[in-house]
LUMDRENLUM-251877 format. One record per residue (C-alpha): x, z, y; residue in three letters. Coordinates in steps of 0.2 Angstrom, whole numbers. Layout:
SITE      px      pz      py     r
SITE       X       Z       Y   ALA
...
//
This chain:
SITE      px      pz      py     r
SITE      -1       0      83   UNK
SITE     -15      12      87   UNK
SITE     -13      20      71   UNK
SITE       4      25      72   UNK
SITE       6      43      73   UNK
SITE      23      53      70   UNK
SITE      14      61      55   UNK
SITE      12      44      46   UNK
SITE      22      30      53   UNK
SITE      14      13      52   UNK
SITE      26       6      41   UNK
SITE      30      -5      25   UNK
SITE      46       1      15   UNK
SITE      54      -9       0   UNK
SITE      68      -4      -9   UNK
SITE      76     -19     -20   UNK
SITE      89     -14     -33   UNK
SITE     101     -28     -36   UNK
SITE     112     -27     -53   UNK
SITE     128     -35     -44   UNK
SITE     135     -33     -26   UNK
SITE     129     -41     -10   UNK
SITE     141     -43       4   UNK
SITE     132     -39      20   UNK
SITE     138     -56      29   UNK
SITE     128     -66      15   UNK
SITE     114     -54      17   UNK
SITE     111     -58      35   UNK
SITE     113     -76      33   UNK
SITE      98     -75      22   UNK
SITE      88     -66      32   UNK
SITE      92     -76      47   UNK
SITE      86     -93      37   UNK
SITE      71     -84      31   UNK
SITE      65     -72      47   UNK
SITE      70     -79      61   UNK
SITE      60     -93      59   UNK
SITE      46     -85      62   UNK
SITE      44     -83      82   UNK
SITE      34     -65      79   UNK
SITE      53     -56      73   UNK
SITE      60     -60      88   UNK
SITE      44     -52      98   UNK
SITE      39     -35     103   UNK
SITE      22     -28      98   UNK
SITE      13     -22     114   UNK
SITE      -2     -15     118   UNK
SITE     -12     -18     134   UNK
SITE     -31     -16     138   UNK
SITE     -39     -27     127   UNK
SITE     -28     -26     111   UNK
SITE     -10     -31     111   UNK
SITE      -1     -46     113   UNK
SITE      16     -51     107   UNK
SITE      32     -49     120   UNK
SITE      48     -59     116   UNK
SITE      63     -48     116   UNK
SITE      76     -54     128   UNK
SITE      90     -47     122   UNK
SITE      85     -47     103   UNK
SITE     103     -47      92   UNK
SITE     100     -50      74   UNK
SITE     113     -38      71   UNK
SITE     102     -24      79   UNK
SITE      90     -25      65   UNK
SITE     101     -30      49   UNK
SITE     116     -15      46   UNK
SITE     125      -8      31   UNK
SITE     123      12      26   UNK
SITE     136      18      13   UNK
SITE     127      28       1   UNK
SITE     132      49       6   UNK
SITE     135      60     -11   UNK
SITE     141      54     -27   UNK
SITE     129      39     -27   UNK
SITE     115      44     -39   UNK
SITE      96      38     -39   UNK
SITE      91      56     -29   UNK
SITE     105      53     -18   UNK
SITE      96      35     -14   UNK
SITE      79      42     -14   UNK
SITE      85      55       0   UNK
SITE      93      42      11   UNK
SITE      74      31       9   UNK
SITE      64      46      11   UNK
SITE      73      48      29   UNK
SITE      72      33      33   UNK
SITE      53      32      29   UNK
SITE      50      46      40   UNK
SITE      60      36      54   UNK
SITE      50      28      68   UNK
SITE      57      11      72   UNK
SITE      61       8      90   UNK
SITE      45       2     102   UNK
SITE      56      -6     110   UNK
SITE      63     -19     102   UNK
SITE      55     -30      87   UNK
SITE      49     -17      74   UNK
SITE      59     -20      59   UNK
SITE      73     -18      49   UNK
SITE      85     -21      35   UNK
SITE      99     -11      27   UNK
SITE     111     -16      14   UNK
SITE     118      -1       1   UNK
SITE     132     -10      -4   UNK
SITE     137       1     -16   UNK
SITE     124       7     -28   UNK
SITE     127       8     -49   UNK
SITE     138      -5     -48   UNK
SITE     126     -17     -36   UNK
SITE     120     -17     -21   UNK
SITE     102     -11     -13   UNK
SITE      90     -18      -1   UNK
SITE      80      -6      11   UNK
SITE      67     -17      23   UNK
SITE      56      -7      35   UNK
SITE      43     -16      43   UNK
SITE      27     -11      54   UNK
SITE      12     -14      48   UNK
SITE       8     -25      63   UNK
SITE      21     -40      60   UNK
SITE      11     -43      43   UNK
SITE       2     -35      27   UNK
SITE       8     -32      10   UNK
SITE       1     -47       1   UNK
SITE      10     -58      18   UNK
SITE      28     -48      17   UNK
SITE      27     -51      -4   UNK
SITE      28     -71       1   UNK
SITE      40     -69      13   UNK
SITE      50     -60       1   UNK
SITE      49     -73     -13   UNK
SITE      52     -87       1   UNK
SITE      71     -75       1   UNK
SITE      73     -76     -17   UNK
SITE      75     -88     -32   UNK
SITE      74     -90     -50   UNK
SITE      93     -98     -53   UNK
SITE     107     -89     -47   UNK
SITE     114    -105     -43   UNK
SITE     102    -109     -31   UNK
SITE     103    -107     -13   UNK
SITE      85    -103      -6   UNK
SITE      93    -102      11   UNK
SITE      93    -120      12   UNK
SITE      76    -123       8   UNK
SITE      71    -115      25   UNK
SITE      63    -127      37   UNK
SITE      74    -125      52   UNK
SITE      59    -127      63   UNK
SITE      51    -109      72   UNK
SITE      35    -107      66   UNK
SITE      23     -98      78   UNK
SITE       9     -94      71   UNK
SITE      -3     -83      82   UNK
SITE       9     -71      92   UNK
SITE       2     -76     111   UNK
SITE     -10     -60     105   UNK
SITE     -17     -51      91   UNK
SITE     -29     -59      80   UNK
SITE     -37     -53      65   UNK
SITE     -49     -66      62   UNK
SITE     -42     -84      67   UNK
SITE     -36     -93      51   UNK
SITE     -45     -87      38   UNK
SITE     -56    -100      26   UNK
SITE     -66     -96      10   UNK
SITE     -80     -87       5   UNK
SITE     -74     -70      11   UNK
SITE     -69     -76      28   UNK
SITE     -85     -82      29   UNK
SITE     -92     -67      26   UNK
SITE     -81     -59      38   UNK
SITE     -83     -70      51   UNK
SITE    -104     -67      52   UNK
SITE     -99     -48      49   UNK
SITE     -86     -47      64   UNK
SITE    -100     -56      76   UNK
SITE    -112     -40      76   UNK
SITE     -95     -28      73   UNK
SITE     -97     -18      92   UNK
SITE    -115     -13      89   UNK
SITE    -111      -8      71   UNK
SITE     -98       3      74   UNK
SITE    -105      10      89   UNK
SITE    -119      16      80   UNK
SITE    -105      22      65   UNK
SITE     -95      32      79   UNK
SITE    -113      43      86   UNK
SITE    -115      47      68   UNK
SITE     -97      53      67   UNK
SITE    -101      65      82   UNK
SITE    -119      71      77   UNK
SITE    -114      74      56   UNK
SITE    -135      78      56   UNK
SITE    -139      63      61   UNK
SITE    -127      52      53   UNK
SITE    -137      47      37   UNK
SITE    -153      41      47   UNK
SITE    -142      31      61   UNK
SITE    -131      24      46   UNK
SITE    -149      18      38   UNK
SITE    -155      11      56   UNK
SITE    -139       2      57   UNK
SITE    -140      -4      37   UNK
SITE    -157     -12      44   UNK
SITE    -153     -19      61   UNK
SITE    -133     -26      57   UNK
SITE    -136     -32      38   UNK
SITE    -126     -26      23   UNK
SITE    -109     -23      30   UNK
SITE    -117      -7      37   UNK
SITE    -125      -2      20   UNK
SITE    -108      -3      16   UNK
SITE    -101       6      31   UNK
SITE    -117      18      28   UNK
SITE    -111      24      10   UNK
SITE     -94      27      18   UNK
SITE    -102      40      30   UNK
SITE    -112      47      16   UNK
SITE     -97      49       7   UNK
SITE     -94      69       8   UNK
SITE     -75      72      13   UNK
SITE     -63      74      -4   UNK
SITE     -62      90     -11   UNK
SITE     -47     101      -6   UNK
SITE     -32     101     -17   UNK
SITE     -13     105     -14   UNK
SITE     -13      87     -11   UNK
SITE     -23      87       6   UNK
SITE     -17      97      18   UNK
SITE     -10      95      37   UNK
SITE       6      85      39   UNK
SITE      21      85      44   UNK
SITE      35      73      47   UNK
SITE      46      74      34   UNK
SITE      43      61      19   UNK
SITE      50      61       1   UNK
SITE      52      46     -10   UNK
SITE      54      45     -29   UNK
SITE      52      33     -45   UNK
SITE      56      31     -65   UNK
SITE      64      19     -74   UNK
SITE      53       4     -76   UNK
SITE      41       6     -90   UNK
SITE      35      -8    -104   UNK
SITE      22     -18     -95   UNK
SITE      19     -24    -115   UNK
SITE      13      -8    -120   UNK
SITE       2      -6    -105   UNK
SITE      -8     -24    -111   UNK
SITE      -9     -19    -128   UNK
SITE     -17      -5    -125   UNK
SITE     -29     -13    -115   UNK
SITE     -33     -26    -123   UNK
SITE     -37     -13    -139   UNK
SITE     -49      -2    -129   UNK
SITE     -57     -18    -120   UNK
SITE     -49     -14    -101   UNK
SITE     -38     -22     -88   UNK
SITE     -20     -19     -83   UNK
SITE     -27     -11     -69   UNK
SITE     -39       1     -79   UNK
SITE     -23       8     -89   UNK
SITE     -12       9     -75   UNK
SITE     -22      19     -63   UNK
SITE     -30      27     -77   UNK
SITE     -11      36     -80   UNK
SITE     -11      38     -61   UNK
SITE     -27      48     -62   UNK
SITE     -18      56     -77   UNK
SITE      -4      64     -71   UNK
SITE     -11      69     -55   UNK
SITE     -21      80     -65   UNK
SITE      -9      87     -73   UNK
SITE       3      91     -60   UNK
SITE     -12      99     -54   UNK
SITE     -14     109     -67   UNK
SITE       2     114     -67   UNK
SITE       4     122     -51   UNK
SITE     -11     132     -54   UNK
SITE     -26     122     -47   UNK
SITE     -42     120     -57   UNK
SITE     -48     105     -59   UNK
SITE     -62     106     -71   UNK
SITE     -75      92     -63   UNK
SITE     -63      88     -52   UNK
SITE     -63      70     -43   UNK
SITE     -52      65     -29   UNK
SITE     -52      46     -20   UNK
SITE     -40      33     -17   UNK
SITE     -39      22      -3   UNK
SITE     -36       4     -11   UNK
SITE     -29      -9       0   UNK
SITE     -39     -28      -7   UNK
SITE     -31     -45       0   UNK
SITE     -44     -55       7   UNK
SITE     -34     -70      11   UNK
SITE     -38     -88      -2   UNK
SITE     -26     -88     -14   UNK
SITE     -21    -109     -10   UNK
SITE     -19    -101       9   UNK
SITE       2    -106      15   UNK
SITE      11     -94      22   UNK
SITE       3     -84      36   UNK
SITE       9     -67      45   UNK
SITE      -2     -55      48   UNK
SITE     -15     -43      42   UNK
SITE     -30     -50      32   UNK
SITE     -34     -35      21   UNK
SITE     -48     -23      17   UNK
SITE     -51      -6      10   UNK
SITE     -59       0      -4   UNK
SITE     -62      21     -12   UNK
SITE     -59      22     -28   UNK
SITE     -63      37     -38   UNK
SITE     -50      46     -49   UNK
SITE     -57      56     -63   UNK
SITE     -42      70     -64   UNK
SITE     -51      83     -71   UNK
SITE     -54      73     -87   UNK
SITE     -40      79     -97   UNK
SITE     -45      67    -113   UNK
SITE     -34      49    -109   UNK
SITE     -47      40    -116   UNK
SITE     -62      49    -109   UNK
SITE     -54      46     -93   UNK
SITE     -49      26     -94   UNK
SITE     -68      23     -99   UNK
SITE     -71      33     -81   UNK
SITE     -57      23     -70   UNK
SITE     -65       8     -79   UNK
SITE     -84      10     -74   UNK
SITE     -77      14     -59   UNK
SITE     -69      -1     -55   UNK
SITE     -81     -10     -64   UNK
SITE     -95      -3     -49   UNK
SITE     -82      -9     -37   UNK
SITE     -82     -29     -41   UNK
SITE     -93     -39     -30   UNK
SITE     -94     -25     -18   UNK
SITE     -92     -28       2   UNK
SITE     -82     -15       5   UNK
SITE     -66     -24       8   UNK
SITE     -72     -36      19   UNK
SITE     -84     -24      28   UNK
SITE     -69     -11      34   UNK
SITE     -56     -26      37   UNK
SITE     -72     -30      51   UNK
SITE     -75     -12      56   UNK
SITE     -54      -8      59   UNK
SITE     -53     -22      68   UNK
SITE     -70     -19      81   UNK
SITE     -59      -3      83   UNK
SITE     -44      -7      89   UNK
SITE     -56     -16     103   UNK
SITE     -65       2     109   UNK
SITE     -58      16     117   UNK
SITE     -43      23     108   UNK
SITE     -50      42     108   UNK
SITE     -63      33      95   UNK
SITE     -54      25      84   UNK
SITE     -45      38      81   UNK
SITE     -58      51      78   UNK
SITE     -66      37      67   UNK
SITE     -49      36      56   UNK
SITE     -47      55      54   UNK
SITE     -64      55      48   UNK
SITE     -61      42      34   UNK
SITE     -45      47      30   UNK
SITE     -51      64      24   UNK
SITE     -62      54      12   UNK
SITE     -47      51       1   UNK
SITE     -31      58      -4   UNK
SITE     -20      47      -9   UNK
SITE     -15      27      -5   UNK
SITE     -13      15     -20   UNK
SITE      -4      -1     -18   UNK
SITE      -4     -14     -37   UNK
SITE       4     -29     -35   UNK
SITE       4     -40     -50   UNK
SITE      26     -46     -47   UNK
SITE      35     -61     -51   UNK
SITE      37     -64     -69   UNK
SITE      53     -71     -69   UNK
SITE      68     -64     -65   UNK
SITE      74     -66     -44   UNK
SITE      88     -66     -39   UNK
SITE      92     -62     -18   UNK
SITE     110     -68     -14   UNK
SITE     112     -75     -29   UNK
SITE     111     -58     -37   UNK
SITE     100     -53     -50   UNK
SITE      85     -43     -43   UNK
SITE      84     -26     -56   UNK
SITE      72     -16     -48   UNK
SITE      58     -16     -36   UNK
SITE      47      -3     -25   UNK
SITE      37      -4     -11   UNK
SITE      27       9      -2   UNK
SITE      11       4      13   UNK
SITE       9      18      26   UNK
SITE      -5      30      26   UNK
SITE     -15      36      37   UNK
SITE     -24      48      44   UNK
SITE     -23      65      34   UNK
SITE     -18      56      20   UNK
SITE      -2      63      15   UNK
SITE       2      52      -5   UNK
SITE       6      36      -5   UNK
SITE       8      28     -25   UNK
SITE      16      10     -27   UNK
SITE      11       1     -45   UNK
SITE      22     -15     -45   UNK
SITE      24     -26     -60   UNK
SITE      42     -36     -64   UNK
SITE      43     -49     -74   UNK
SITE      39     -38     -92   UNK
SITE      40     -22     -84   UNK
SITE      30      -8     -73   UNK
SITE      37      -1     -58   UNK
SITE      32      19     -51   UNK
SITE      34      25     -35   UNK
SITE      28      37     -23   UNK
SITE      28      43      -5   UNK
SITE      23      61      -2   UNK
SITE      25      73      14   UNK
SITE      38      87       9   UNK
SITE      26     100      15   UNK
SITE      10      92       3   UNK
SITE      25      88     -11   UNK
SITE      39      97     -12   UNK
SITE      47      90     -27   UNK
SITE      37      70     -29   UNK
SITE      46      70     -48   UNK
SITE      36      83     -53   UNK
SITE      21      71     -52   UNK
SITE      29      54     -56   UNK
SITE      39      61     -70   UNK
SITE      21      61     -81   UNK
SITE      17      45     -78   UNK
SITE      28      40     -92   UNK
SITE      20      53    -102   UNK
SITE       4      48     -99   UNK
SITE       5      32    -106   UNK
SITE      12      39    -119   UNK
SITE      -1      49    -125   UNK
SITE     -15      35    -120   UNK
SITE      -3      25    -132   UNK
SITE      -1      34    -147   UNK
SITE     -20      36    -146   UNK
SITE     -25      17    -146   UNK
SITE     -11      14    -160   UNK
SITE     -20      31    -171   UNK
SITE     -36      22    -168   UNK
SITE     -43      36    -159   UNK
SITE     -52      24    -146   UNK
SITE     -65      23    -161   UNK
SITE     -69      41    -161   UNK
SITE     -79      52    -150   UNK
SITE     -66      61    -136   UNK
SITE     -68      79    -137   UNK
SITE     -79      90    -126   UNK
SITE     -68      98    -109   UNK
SITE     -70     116    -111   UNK
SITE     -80     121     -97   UNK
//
């Protein structure tokens, strides 16, 4: 709640394409089975001196929050985009439950799905199940009447950000979060005295334990480099995507230059954010920008759960590296430094030990780590068979998490069934036109492709001019 600012509004966004139309009485049946069942979407989120607790909403109508919005123009994909890139920038109502659903019914031929959710209700990994729990995998099938008529409440009499969670990484949490105060305490006078944040970040490491050699590297960490990318913000958001591309090709070439899904994909992130840089006139020779990475820390066998049980990693995008091979063995290593690491579960403790000081802290703590990266990256291994909502067949999917801070890019990387799903979330005044940079996603695994199948992964990559 604390970081909600009219800059960056704290909110999940999903766009669902469905290939048939969905009548908006069938479409609030099924979300009435499948929310209302849980107590916290009746609730309002509140702050108060402690935190926030949840408040139930006397006179919440389920028709306030689920409506119908004809499509303006002639219909088109950028006529869509516009109508999501408004309602993006659109702050739900404090006062009422924080969420909301709009049907398209009208879109190619099928209908469209638009949610908008605050962050606070649950995280990404909690609104995928939700989502799932809405769908099925026989259009005959009604999920609707799977639902448990029973309320399930959950935690809402506050806001909890530790109870519930089992595993190795709670655990790890749990002895992190007891010692949290001091840690961030002594994070926050290193915040305000730069010259003396190193040696108070390496008193901390020693007296707090390894969450604050964590936190320590954080502070280290000098802010990104400036790019046309960064800049201030304003509160006018734009949405775009491509037709999905091959999730086959993606695996093949990994598998033939020994890396992950992940490797490929974000390598073609770093990829065509380069470019587009390159394009508009930046130099980016040595240039290396960050991504903030949201990591579920939840146990996979957990049921489900509302909520946020996420942490945050910085992940380092080579975009000056022009060579696609040169640059996957660079997002590679990277990631490949990233496994094991504490990062996650040590900013899903220090976020939280936030929201518990002062609120003038907090947010100079999140404006000083927001302008450690520049961009969000959300991947979301999908289904992989096809869903249908309604009993129609789901076609497409994208989903965008807030940002924060100074961060003005947000990047989605969904996969469906055998296909990759693109999008991205920029502020118009950072991004004028967001195709220009997701339009070369395709073409950069293109050109990634065609040098796996020409063999080219056993020859030396070229020397960058200098």
């Amino acid at each position: 709640l604390r970081m909600e600012r009219r800059t960056n509004p704290m909110t999940i966004v999903s766009v669902t394409i469905l290939a048939e139309p969905c009548t908006l009485a069938a479409y609030r049946r099924m979300l009435a089975a499948c929310l209302l069942r849980f107590d916290r979407f009746r609730r309002v989120p509140r702050q108060d001196a402690v935190g926030g607790l949840w408040v139930d909403d006397p006179y919440f109508e389920l028709e306030a929050h689920v409506g119908e919005i004809e499509l303006p123009g002639e219909g088109t994909q950028a006529d869509l985009e516009r109508l999501v890139g408004e309602l993006v920038a659109t702050p739900l109502d404090p006062s009422r439950p924080r969420w909301r659903f709009d049907l398209v019914p009208h879109f190619r031929g099928g209908s469209v799905s638009i949610m908008r959710m605050h962050h606070c209700y649950a995280d990404g990994i909690a609104l995928v199940k939700l989502f799932l729990g809405m769908t099925s995998t026989d259009p005959a099938h009604d999920p609707v009447g799977d639902v448990a008529p029973r309320h399930v409440h959950g935690d809402d009499r506050s806001l909890p950000w530790l109870r519930g969670l089992s595993g190795p990484a709670a655990d790890f949490v749990a002895d992190v979060v007891h010692g949290s105060q001091e840690l961030v305490e002594a994070a926050l006078h290193g915040l305000r005295h730069p010259l003396d944040a190193l040696g108070e970040a390496q008193k901390t490491a020693s007296d707090v334990g390894g969450v604050a050699g964590e936190l320590a590297a954080l502070l280290a960490l000098p802010d990104d480099p400036p790019t046309p990318l960064r800049g201030e913000l304003g509160a006018r958001r734009q949405v775009a995507w491509i037709p999905p591309l091959p999730l086959r090709e993606v695996r093949t070439v990994g598998r033939a230059l020994g890396a992950t899904i992940n490797d490929v994909l974000l390598s073609v992130v770093a990829g065509a954010l380069g470019r587009y840089l390159r394009e508009i006139g930046t130099d980016t020779t040595g240039l290396v920008i960050r991504a903030t990475v949201p990591v579920n820390l939840r146990p996979a066998d957990e049921e489900m759960r509302l909520g946020n049980r996420f942490g945050l990693v910085l992940l380092d995008l080579p975009v000056g590296l022009g060579h696609p091979l040169e640059r996957l063995h660079a997002v590679r290593a990277s990631m490949q430094a990233l496994k094991g690491s504490r990062q996650p579960a040590a900013t899903f403790a220090v976020l939280n030990a936030l929201g518990r000081l002062p609120e003038a802290l907090e947010q100079l703590a999140i404006d000083t780590l927001s302008r450690k990266a520049t961009a969000v990256i959300s991947n979301v291994p999908g289904p992989r068979q096809r869903l249908y909502l309604c009993g129609k067949p789901i076609a497409e999917m994208y989903f965008w998490v807030p940002q924060s801070g100074s961060i003005g890019l947000g990047i989605s990387i969904l996969t469906y069934v055998d296909e990759v799903l693109f999008g991205l979330v920029a502020d118009r005044q950072l991004v004028p036109d967001p195709h220009r940079v997701i339009d070369l996603f395709d073409a950069e695994l293109e050109r990634l492709a065609l040098l796996t199948v020409l063999g080219a992964a056993h020859a030396r990559p070229p020397r960058l001019p200098a």
